[in-house]
C-alpha positions in Angstrom: 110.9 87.6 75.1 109.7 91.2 76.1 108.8 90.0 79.8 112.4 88.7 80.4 113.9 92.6 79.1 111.3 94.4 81.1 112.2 92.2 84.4 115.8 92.6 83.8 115.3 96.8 84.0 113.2 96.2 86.9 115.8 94.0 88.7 118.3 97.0 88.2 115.6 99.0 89.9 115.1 96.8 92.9 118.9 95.7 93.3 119.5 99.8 94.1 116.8 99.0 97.2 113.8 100.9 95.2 110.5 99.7 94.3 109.4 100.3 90.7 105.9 101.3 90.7 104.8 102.4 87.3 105.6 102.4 83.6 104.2 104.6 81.4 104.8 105.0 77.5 103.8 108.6 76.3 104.7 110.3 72.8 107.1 113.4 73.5 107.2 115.8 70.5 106.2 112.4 68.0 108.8 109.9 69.9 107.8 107.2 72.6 109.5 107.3 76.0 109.3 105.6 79.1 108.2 107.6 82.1 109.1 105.1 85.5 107.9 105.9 89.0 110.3 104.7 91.1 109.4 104.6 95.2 112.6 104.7 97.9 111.4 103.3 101.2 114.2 104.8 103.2 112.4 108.4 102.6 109.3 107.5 101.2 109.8 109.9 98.4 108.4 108.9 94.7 110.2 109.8 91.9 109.0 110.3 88.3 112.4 109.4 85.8 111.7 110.4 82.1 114.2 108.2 80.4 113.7 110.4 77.7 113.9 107.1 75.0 111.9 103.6 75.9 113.8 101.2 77.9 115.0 98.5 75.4 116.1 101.2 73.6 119.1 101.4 76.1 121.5 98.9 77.3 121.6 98.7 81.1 124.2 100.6 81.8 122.8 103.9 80.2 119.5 103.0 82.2 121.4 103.1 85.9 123.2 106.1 84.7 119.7 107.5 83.7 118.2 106.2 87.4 120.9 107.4 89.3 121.0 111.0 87.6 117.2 111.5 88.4 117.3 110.3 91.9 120.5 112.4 92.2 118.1 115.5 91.6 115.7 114.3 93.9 117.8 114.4 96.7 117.8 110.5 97.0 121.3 108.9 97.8 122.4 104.9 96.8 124.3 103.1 99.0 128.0 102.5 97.5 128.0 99.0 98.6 124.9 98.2 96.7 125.9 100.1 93.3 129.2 98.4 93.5 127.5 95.0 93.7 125.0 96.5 90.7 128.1 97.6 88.4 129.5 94.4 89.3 126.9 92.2 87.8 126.1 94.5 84.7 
């Protein structure tokens, strides 16, 4: 049952045209979050997203909003065609 969550955040990651490339679990001041590495081929930039809580913790909409405000910061910009279809589907 885990499997099929963890695919379903990973699908949200690849239907915004990234690639997800690691997950890490780490203890911040005694709670576990979820650090992702996300990579954008367009600009070959990687980008580290501290979701600041574990992923099934969220429901997928707080996780894009959590995505989207990261790559925001790193200068990296989704295509409003394939958010749209994203937010359509969620």
């Amino acid at each position: 049952m885990l499997a099929k969550i963890h695919t379903r955040y990973r699908l949200i990651v690849e239907q915004l045209g990234l690639r997800q490339l690691d997950v890490y679990r780490v203890k911040e001041r005694g709670v576990d979050v979820d650090i992702l590495r996300l990579y954008d081929p367009a600009t070959g930039k990687v980008v580290v997203v501290n979701l600041g809580t574990v992923r099934e913790s969220l429901d997928y909409k707080s996780f894009l909003d959590r995505i989207l405000r990261s790559l925001e910061e790193a200068g990296i910009r989704v295509s409003e065609k394939r958010l749209s279809r994203l937010l359509e589907r969620l």
